[in-house]
N, C-alpha and C positions, 0 to 999 in steps of 0.2 A: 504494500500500500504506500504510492507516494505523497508524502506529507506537503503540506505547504508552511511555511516558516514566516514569521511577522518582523523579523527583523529585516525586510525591505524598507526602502524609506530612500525616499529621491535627496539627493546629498545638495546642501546651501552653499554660495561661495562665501569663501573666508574673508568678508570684507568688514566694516565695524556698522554692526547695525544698533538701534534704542532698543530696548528692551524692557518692558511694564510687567509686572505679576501682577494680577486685577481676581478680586471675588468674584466665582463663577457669575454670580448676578450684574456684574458689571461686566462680562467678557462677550463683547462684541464684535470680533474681527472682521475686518471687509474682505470677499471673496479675493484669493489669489490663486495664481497658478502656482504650482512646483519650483523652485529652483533646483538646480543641479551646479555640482561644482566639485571640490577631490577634498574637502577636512574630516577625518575621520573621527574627529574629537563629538563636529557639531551633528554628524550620521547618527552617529551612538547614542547621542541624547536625544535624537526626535524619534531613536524608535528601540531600545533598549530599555532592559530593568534597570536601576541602581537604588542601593542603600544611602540615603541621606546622609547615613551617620559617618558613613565611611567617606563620601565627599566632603562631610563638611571638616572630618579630620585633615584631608589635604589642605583644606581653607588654610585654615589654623598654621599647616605647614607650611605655608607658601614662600615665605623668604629660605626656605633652609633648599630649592631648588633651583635653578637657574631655569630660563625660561622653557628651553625646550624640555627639560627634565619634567619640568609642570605639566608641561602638556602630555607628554610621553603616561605619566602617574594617572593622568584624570583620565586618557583613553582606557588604561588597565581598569580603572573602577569600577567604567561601565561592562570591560569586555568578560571580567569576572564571574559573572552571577547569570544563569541560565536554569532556566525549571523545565525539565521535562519536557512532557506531554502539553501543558500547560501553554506555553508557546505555540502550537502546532494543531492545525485544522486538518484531518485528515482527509475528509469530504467535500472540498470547497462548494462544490452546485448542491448538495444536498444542505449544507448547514445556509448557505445563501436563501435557497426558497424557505427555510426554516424561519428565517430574520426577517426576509419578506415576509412570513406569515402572520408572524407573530406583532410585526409594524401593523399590518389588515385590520388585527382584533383593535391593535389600540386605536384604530383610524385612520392610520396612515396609509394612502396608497402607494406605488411606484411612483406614479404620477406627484404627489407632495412632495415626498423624499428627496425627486429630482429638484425641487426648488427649494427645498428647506435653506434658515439660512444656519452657518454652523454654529451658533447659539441652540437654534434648536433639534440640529441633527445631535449634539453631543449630548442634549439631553434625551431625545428622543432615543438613543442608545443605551443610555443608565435605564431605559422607565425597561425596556428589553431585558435588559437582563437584570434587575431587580422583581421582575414579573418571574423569571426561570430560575431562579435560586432562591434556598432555604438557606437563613443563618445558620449554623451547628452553636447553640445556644448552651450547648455541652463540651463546648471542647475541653481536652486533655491536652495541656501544655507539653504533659509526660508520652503522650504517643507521637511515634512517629509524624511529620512533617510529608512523609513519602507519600501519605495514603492519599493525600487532598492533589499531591503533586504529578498523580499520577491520571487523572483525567486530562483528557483532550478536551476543546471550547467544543466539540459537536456532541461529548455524553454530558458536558456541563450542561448543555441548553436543555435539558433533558430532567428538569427541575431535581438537581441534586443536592446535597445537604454539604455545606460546605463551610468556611472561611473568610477571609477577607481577600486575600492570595485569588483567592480563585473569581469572587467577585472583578475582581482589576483586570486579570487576563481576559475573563471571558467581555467584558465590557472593549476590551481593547478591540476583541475580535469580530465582535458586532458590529463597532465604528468601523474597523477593516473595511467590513459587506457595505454598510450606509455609506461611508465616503465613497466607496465605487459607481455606487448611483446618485451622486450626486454632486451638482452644476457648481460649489462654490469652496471645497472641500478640497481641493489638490494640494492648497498650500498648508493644510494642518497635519498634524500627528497627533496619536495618542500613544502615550508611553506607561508601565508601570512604575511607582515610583514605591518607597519603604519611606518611615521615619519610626524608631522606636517602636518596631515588631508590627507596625499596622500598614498595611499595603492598599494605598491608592492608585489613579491614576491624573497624570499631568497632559495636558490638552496646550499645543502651541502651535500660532500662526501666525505665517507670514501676515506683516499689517502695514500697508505703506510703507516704508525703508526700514522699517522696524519686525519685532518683532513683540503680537502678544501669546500671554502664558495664564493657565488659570490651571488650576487642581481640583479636582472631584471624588468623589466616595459613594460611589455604585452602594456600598454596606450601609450607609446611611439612608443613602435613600430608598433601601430596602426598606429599613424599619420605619419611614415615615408612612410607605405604600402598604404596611403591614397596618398599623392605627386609620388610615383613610380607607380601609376596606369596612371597619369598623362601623362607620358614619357611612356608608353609601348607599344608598339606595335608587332603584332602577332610574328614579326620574334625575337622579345626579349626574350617575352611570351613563346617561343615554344625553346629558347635556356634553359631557367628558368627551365622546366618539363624536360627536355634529360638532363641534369647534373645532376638533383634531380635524375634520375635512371641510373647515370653511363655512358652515353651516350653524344655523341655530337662530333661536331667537335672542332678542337681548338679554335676558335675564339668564339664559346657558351661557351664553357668550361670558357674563359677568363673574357668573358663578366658577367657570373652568379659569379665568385668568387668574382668582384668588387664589384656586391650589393651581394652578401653572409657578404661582410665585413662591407657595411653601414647598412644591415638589424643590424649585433652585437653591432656597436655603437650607433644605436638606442636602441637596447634591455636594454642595459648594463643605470647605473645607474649613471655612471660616469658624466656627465652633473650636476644631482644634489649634486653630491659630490663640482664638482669644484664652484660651487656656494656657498654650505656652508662647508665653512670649518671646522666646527665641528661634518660633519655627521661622516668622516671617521675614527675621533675618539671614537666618540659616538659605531660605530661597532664592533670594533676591542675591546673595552671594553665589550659589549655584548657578544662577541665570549669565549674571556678571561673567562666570570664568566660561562657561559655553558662548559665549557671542564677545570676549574680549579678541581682539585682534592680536 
């Protein structure tokens, strides 16, 4: 069976671009194309895992290496850490129609998807796969690591009991299929990112001569769609699908933009920001050393 691998990712040139980390609720990028260019430093970051804690130890180290050693260190950081199965779609056209499918229920046609803008493709991706996984509300620190690691994103869609780890791939892998069909998505990535054992994902796009960045939690926004199934009923329900396709009256209209809004503040990362106050440093210094010339 041949696998497909997510560490594709069209390469930027090495030139000095701006660079913003924005609350998912502020991350609006205007459509771009792709760039292509040869840094292997800024490849790895738009489309590899890395440990926060371990880049931001090079931060910390940075006078003690001379320039290209710096860069030499932070390519190893990302090229380090690889999961399994976890990375790897083994079915492309089957798990494709699957995420098409699953887009259907929640409203979304091909036809949207192709004009979404990436605000709302990347949410429309979390709501995806926060619909096909179960938190493991049990987990054992003390077991194995291997067993969550060992799924592929086409038995995860497959509503599996899982992790945070596996929420972030399978979410990557979704956006994979949604940016393919869609008109304004060439110039973003989605990446897995860690901080202190909990595994998100980082979302960044080309924006004007710059570049924006936002962070999300698929895992989060699980547990908001787990309490909003709570509270929903058909005529909610049925306002939710007619706005996802353009439709409705004002009052669905009204009512879906209110959880359109707490879906983003769940997704968004902000929460753990406000808790520790050294994540947001810790990013923005990351960002910095990927797009420093």
């Amino acid at each position: 069976m041949k696998a497909i691998f997510l560490f594709v990712a069209s390469v930027l040139p090495r030139i000095i671009f701006g660079q913003t980390v924005v609350d998912f609720t502020a991350y609006y990028p205007s459509a771009h194309d792709a760039y292509r260019g040869n840094d292997k430093f800024v490849k790895a970051s738009l489309s590899s895992f890395i440990d926060a804690k371990e880049l931001d130890e090079l931060v910390a180290r940075r006078n003690t290496f001379s320039e290209k050693d710096f860069y030499i260190e932070c390519i190893k950081a990302y090229s380090n850490h690889t999961f399994t199965n976890n990375f790897r779609i083994l079915h492309y056209q089957t798990f494709k129609d699957s995420v098409l499918k699953y887009a259907a229920v929640l409203g979304y046609s091909e036809t949207s998807i192709k004009k979404l803008s990436i605000h709302d493709l990347v949410l429309l991706s979390g709501l995806i796969t926060s619909s096909r996984l179960y938190y493991d509300d049990h987990y054992d620190p003390s077991v194995s690591f291997e067993y969550y690691n060992k799924f592929y994103p086409d038995e995860l869609l497959q509503k599996k009991t899982v992790v945070c780890t596996q929420f972030a791939f399978l979410n990557l892998s979704i956006f994979y299929v949604l940016k393919n069909h869609n008109d304004n998505a060439n110039g973003t990535y989605m990446s897995a990112y860690s901080i202190d054992s909990h595994v998100f994902n980082k979302v960044i796009s080309l924006d004007g001569d710059g570049f924006i960045i936002s962070y999300v939690d698929p895992a989060q926004l699980y547990m908001y769609e787990v309490s909003l199934q709570t509270y929903l009923n058909p005529t909610k329900e049925k306002a939710l699908l007619a706005t996802a396709g353009n439709i409705g009256t004002k009052e669905e209209r009204e009512y879906a933009e209110k959880v359109k809004i707490e879906r983003e503040k769940a997704y968004s990362t902000r929460t753990q920001i406000d808790h520790n106050p050294n994540l947001m440093h810790m990013l923005k210094s990351h960002t910095a050393i990927i797009f420093k010339k």
